[in-house]
C-alpha positions as a Markdown table, in Angstrom:
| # | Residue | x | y | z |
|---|---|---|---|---|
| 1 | Unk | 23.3 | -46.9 | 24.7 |
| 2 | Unk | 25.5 | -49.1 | 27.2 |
| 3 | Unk | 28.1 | -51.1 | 26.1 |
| 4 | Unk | 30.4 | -53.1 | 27.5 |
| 5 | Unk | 34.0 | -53.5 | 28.0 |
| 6 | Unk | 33.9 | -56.8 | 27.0 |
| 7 | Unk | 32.0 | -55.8 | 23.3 |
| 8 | Unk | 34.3 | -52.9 | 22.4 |
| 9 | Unk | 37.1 | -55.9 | 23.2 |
| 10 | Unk | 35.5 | -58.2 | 21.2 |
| 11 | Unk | 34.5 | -55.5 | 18.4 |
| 12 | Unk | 38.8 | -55.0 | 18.0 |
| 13 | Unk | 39.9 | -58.1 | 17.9 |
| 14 | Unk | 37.4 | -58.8 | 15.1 |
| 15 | Unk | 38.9 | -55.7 | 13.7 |
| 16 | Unk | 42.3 | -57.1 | 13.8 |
| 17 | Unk | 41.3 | -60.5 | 12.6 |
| 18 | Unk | 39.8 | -58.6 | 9.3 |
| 19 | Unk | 42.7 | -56.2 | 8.8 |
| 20 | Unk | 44.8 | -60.0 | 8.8 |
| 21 | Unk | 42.5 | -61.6 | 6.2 |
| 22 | Unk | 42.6 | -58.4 | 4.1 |
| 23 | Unk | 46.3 | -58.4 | 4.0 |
| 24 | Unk | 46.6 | -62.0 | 3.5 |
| 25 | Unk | 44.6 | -60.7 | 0.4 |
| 26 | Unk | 46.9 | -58.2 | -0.4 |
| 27 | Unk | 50.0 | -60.7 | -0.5 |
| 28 | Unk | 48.2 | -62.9 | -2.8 |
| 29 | Unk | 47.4 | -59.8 | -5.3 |
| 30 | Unk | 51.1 | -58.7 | -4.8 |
| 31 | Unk | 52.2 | -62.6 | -6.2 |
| 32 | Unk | 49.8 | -62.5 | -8.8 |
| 33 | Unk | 51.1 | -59.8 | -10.5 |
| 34 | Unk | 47.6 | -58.8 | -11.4 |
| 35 | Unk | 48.7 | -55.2 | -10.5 |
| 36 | Unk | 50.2 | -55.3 | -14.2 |
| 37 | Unk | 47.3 | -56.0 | -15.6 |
| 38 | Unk | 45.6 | -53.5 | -13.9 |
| 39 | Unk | 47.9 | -50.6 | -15.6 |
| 40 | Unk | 50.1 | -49.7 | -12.2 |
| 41 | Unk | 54.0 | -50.4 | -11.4 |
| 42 | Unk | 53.8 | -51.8 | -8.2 |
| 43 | Unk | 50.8 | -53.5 | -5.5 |
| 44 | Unk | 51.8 | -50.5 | -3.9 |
| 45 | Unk | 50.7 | -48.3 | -6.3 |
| 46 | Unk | 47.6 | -50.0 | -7.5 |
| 47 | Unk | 46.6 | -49.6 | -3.3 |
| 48 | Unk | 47.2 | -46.1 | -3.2 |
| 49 | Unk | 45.2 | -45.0 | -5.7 |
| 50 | Unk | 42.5 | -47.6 | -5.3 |
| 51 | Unk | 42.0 | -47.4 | -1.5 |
| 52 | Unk | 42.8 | -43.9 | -2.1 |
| 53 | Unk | 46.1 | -43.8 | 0.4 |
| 54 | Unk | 49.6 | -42.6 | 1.0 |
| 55 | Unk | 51.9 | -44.5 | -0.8 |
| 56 | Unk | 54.1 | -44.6 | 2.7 |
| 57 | Unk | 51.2 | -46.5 | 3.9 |
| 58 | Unk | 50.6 | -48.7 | 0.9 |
| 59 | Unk | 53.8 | -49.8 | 0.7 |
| 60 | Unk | 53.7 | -50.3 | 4.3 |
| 61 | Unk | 50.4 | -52.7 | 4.1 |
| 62 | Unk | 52.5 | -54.5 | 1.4 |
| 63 | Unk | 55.8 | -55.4 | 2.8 |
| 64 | Unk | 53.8 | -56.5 | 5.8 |
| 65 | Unk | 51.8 | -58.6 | 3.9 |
| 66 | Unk | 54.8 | -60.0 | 2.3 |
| 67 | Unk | 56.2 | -60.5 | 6.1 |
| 68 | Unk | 53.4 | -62.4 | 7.4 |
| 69 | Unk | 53.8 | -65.2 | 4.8 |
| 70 | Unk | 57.3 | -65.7 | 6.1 |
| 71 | Unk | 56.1 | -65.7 | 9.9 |
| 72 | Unk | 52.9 | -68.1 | 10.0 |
| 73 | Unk | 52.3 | -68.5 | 13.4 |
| 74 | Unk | 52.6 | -64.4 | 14.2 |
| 75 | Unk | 49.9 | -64.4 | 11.0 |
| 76 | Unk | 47.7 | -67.2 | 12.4 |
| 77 | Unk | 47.5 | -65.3 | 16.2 |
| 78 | Unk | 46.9 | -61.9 | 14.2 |
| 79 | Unk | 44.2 | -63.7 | 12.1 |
| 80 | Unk | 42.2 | -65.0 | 15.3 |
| 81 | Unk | 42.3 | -61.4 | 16.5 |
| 82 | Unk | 44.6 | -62.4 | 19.6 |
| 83 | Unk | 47.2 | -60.0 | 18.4 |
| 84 | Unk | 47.4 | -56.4 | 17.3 |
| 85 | Unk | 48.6 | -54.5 | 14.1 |
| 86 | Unk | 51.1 | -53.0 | 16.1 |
| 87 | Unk | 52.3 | -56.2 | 17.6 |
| 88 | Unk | 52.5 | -57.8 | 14.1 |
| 89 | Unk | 54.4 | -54.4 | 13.1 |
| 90 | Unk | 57.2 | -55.3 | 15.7 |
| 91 | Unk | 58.1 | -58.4 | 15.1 |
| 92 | Unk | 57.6 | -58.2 | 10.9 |
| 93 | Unk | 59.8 | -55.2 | 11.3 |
| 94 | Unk | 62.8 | -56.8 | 13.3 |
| 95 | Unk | 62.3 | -59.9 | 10.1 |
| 96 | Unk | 65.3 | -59.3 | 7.6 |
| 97 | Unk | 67.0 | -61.8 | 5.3 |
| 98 | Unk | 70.1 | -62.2 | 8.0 |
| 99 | Unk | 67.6 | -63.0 | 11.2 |
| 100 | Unk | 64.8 | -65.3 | 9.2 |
| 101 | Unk | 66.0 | -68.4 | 10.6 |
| 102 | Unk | 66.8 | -67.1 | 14.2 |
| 103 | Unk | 63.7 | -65.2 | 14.5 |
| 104 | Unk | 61.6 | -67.9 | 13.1 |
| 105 | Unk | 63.3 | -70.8 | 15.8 |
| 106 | Unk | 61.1 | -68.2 | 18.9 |
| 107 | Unk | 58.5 | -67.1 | 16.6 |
| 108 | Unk | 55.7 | -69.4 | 18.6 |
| 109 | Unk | 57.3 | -67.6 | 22.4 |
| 110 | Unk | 57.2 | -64.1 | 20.4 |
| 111 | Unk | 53.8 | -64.8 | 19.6 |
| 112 | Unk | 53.2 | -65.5 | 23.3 |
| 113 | Unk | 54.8 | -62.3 | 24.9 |
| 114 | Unk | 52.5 | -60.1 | 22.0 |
| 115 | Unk | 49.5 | -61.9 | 23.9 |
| 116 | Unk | 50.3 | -60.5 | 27.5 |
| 117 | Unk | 52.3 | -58.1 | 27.1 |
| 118 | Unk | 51.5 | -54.0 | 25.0 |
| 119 | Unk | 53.5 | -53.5 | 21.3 |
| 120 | Unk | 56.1 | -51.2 | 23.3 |
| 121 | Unk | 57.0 | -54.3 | 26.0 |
| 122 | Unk | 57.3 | -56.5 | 23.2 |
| 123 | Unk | 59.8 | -54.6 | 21.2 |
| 124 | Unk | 61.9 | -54.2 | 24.1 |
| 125 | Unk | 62.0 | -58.3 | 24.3 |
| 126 | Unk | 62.1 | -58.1 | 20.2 |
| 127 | Unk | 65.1 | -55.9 | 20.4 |
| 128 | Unk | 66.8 | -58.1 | 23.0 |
| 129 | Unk | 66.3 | -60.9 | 20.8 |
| 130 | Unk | 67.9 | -59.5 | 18.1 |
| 131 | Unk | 70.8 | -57.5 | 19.1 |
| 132 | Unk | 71.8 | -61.4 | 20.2 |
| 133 | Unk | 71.3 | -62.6 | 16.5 |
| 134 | Unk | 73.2 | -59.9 | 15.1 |
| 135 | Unk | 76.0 | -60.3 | 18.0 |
| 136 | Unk | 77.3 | -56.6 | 17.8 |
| 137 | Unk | 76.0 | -55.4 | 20.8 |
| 138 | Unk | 73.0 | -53.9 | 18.9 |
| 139 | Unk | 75.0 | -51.2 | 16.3 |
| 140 | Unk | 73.0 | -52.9 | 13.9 |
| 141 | Unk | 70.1 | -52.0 | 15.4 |
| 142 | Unk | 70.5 | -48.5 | 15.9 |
| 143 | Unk | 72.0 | -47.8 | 12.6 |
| 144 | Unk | 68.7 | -49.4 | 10.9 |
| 145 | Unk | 66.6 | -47.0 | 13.4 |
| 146 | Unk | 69.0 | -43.9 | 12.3 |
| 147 | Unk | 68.4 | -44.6 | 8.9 |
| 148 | Unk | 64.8 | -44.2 | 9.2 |
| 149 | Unk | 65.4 | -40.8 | 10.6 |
| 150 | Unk | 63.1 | -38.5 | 8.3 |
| 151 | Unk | 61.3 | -34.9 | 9.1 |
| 152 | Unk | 58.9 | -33.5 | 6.5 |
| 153 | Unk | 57.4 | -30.5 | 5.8 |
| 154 | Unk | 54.7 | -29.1 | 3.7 |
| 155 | Unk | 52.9 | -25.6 | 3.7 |
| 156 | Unk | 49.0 | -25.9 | 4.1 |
| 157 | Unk | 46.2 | -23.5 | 1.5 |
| 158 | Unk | 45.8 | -21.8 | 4.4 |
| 159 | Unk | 49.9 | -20.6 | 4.9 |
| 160 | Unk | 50.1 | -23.1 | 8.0 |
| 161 | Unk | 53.1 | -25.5 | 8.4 |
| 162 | Unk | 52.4 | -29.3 | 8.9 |
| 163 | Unk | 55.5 | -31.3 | 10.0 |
| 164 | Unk | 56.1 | -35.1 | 10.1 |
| 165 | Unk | 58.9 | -36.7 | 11.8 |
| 166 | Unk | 60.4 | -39.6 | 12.8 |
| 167 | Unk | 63.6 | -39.9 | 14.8 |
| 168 | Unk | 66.4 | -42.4 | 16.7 |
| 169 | Unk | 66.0 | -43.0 | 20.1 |
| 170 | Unk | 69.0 | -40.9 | 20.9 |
| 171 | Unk | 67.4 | -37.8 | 19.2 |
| 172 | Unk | 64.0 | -39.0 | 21.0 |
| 173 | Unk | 65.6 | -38.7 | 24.2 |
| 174 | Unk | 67.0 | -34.5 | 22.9 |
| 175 | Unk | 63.8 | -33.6 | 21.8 |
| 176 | Unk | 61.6 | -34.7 | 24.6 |
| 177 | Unk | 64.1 | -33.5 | 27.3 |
| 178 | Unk | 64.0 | -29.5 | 25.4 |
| 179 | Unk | 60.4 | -29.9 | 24.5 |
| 180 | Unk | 59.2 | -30.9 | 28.0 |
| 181 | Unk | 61.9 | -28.1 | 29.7 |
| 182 | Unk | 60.6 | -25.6 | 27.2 |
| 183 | Unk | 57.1 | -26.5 | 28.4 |
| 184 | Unk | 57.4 | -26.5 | 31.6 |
| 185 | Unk | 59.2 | -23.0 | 31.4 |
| 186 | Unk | 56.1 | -21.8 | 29.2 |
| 187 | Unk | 54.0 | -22.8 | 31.5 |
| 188 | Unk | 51.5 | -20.0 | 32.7 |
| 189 | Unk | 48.6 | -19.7 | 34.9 |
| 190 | Unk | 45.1 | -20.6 | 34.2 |
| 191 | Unk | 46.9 | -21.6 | 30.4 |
| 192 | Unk | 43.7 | -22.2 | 28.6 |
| 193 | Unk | 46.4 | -24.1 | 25.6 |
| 194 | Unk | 46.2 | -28.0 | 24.8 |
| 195 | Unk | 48.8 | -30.0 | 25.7 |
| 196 | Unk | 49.6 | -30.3 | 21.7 |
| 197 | Unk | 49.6 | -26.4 | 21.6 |
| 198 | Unk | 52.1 | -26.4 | 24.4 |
| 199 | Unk | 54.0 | -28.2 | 22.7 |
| 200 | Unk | 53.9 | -26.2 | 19.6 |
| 201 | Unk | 54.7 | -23.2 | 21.0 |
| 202 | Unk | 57.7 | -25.0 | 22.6 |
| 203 | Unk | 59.4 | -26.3 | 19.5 |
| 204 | Unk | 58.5 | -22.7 | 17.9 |
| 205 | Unk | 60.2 | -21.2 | 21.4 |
| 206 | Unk | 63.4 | -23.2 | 20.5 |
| 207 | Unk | 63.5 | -22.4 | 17.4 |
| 208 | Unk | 63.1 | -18.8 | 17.8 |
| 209 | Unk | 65.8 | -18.6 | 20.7 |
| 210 | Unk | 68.4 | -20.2 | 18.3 |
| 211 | Unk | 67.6 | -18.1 | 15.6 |
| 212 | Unk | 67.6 | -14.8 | 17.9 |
| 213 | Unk | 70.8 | -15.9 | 19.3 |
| 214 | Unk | 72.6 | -16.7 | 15.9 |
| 215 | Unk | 73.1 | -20.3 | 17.3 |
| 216 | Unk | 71.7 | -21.6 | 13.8 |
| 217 | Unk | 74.4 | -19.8 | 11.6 |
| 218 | Unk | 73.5 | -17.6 | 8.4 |
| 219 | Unk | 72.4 | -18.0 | 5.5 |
| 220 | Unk | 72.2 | -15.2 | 2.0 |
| 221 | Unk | 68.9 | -14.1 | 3.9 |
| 222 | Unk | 70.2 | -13.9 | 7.3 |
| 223 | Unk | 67.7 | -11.8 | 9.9 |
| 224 | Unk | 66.1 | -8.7 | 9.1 |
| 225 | Unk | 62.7 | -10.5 | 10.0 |
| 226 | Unk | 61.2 | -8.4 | 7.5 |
| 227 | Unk | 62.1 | -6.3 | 4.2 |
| 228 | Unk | 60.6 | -3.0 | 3.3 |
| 229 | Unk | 60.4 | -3.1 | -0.7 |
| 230 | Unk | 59.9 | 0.8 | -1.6 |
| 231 | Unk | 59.2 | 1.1 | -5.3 |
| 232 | Unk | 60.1 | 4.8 | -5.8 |
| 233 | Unk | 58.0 | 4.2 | -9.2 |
| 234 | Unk | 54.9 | 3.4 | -7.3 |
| 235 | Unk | 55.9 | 6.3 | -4.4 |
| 236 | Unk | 56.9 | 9.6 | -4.9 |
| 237 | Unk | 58.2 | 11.7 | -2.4 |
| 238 | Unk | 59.3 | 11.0 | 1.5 |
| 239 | Unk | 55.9 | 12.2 | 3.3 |
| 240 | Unk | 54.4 | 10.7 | 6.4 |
| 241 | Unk | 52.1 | 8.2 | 4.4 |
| 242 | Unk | 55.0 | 6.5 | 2.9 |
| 243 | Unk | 54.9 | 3.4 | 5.4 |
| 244 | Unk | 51.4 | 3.6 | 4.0 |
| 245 | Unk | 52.6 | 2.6 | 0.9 |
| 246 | Unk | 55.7 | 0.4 | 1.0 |
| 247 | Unk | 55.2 | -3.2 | -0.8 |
| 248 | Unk | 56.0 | -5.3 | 1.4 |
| 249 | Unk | 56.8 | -9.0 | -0.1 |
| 250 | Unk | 57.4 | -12.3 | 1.7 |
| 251 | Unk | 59.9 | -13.3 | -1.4 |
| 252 | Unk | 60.2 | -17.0 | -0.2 |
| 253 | Unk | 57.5 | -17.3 | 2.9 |
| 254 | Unk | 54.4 | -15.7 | 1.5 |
| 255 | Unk | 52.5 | -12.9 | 2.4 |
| 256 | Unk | 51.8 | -12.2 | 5.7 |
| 257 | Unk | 49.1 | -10.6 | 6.8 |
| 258 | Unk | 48.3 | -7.2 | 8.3 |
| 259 | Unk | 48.1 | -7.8 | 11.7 |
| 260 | Unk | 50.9 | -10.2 | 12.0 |
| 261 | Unk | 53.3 | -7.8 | 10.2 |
| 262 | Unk | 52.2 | -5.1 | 12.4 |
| 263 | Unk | 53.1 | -7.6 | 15.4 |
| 264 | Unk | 56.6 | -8.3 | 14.4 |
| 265 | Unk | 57.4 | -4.9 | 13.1 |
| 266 | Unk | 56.9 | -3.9 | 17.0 |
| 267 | Unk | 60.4 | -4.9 | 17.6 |
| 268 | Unk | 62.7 | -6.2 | 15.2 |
| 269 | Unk | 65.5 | -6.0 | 12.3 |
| 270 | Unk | 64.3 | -4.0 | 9.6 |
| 271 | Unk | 66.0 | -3.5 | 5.9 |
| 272 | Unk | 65.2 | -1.4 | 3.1 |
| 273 | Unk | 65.6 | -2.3 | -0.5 |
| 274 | Unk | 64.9 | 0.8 | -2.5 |
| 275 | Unk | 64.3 | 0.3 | -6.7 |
| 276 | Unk | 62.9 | 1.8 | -9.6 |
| 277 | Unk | 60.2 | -0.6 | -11.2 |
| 278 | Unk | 60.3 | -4.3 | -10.2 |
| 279 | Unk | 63.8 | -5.2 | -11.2 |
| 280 | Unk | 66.3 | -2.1 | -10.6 |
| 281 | Unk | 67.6 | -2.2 | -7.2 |
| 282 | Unk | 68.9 | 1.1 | -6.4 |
| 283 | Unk | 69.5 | 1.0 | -2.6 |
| 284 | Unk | 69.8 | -1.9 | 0.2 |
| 285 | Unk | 70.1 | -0.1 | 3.6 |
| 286 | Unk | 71.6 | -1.9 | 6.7 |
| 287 | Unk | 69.7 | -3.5 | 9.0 |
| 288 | Unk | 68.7 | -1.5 | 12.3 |
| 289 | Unk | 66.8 | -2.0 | 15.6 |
| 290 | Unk | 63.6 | -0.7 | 15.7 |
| 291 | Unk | 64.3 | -0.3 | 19.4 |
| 292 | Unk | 67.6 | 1.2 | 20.5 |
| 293 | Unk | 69.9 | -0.7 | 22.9 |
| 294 | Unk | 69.5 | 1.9 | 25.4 |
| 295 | Unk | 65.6 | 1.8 | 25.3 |
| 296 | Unk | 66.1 | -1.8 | 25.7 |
| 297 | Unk | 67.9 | -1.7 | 28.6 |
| 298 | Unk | 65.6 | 0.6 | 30.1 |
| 299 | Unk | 62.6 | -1.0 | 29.1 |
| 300 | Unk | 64.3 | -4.0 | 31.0 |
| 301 | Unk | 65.4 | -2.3 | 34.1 |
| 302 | Unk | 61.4 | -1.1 | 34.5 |
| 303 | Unk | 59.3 | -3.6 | 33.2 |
| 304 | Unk | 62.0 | -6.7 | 34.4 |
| 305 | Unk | 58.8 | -9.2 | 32.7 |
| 306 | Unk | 55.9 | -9.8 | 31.2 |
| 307 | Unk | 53.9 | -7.1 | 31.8 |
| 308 | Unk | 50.5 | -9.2 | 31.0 |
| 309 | Unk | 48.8 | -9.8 | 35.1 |
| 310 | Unk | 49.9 | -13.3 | 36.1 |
| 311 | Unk | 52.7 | -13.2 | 33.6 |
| 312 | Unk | 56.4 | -13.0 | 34.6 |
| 313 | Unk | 58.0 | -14.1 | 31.7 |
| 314 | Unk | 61.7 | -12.9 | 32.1 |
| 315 | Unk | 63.1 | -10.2 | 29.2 |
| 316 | Unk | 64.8 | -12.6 | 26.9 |
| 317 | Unk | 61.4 | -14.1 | 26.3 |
| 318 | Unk | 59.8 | -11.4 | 25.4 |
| 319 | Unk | 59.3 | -8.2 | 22.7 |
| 320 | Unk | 59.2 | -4.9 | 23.0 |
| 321 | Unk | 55.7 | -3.8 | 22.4 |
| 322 | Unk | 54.5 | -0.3 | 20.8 |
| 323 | Unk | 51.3 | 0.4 | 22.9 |
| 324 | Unk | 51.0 | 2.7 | 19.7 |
| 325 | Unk | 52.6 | 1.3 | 16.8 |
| 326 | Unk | 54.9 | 3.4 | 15.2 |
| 327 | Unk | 52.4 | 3.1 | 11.7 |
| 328 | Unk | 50.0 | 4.9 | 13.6 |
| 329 | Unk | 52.3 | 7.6 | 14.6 |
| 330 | Unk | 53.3 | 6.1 | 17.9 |
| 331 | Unk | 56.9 | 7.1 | 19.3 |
| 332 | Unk | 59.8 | 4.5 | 20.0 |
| 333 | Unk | 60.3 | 5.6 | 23.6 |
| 334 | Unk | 59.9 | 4.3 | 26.8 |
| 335 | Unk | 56.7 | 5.5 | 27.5 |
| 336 | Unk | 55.2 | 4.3 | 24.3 |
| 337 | Unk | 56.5 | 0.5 | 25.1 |
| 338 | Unk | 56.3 | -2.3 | 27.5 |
| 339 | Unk | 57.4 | -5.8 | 28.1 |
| 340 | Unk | 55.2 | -8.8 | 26.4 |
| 341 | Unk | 56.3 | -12.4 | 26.2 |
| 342 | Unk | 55.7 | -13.7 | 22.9 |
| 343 | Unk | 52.8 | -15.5 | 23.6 |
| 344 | Unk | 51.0 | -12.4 | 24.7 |
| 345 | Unk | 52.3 | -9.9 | 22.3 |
| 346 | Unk | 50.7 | -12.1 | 19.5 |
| 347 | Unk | 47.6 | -11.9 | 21.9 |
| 348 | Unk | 47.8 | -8.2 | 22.5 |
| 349 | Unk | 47.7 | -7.3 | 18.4 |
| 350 | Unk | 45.1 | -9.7 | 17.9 |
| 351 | Unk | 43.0 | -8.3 | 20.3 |
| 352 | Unk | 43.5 | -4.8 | 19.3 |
| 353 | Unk | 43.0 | -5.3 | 15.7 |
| 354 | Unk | 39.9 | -7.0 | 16.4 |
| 355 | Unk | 38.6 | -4.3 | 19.1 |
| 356 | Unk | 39.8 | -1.4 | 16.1 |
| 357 | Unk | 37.8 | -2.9 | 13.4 |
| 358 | Unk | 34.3 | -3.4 | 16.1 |
């Protein structure tokens, strides 16, 4: 099927002209109060759970609508289709009490720089214009942006992590200068990762250097990574098998699973919390280094990197890896270990779980 550059142009701004007449909608069901009758506390509310949405979004659709009756002539070019959402977005959003009369005196030349010009040119000429109004040299400005500084987060059914963020340009500026870095350090050959993975395992990177480093402070459950809970109740004796055994319990995090806990029991802090039954805590031993300092510094002085072909990842990237983990009887020495950035340690167990269980 061909189609044309002009239709898929003509197809949006038909878009945009029905997303205007739908909220010009909205801001006459938000005056009519009707919401009221329809049982909900808010227009806001009554979107969400009619149009089924986040109520960040409904209220969103809302005080936009609200906006546009204030700005008729950004309303009239978004209703035509000549401008987007986006563009409507920056100029409704730099609309308070303080700047209506202001903003409304160049609201007809606003309306003709959104016609030629992206949302992200016009918000540069949008906050020219009002760091004038305000006449403080644009502190307002960047205290209203700092004030919207937010960063969710919400575990998945599947034990992910999904974030949301939104930040000031100041910490914009931090975050893509150490993401980028961090990416372009991570960088490997023939990296089969998306650019979105990359930068995942860059903010994780980060992360994981500050907490390796202390950088990040302490908290009651400072590092070990991982607690053995040995119910001497549920195990008797101190044979071979009892690694076999141990309960292990992600208190706060949630259970990991095999293969992970095998992969960052290859080098790490462990502790011990003996009891008897599930609530008498007879012993907390101190934390200790699976691999000595001295095997370390061995392990450093012959491997120097990643010892994955192609991969020189330096040492304070990487893990010591048991090429025979120590639950399979295999030794903590230096023949038994080897260099792996993190990256391909987590590759390495995967691998070698799957190939075991073929």
């Amino acid at each position: 099927m061909f189609v044309s550059l002009e239709e898929l142009a003509a197809e949006r701004r038909a878009l945009d002209a029905r997303e205007a007449a739908w909220l010009k909608k909205v801001a006459a069901y938000d005056r009519s109060d009707d919401w009221r009758a329809d049982g909900y506390v808010s227009a806001a509310a009554a979107l969400r759970a009619a149009c089924r949405m986040a109520h960040g979004v409904a209220r969103g659709h809302v005080d936009l609508a609200r906006k546009l009756e204030a700005l008729p002539e950004v309303a009239a070019a978004y209703g035509r289709g000549e401008i987007s959402r986006r563009h409507t977005d920056v100029v409704a959003n730099a609309y308070t009490p303080e700047r209506a009369e202001a903003i409304s005196e160049v609201e007809a030349e606003l309306v003709d720089v959104a016609r030629q010009h992206t949302p992200k040119e016009l918000g540069g000429v949008v906050r020219y214009l009002t760091d004038a109004i305000d006449g403080d040299g644009g502190a307002a400005s960047d205290e209203a942006l700092y004030e919207r500084r937010r960063y969710h987060l919400s575990g998945t059914l599947d034990g992910m992590l999904a974030t949301n963020g939104l930040y000031d340009p100041e910490a914009r500026a931090i975050h893509l200068a150490a993401i980028n870095a961090e990416m372009e350090r991570d960088r490997m050959e023939h990296d089969l990762r998306t650019p979105a993975q990359r930068r995942a395992d860059a903010h994780t990177n980060l992360m994981r250097q500050s907490l390796d480093r202390g950088d990040a402070g302490t908290s009651r459950n400072v590092r070990p990574h991982v607690t053995v809970v040995v119910d001497l109740d549920e195990v008797a004796g101190t044979t071979p098998e009892l690694i076999t055994r141990v309960r292990t319990e992600g208190r706060r995090n949630g259970h990991l699973s095999a293969v992970t806990l095998e992969r960052l029991t290859c080098d790490c802090n462990i502790s011990r919390v003996i009891t008897t039954g599930r609530s008498e805590v007879l012993d907390v031993g101190r934390a200790t280094r699976t691999i000595p300092p001295a095997i370390w510094k061995a392990l450093v002085v012959r491997d120097r990197h990643c010892q994955t072909p192609g991969c020189d990842q330096p040492p304070d990237r990487c893990h010591a890896h048991h090429i025979v983990h120590w639950t399979r009887g295999g030794p903590t020495n230096l023949q038994n270990l080897q260099l792996l950035c993190w990256h391909h340690h987590r590759h390495r167990h995967s691998h070698d779980t799957q190939a075991r269980a073929a």
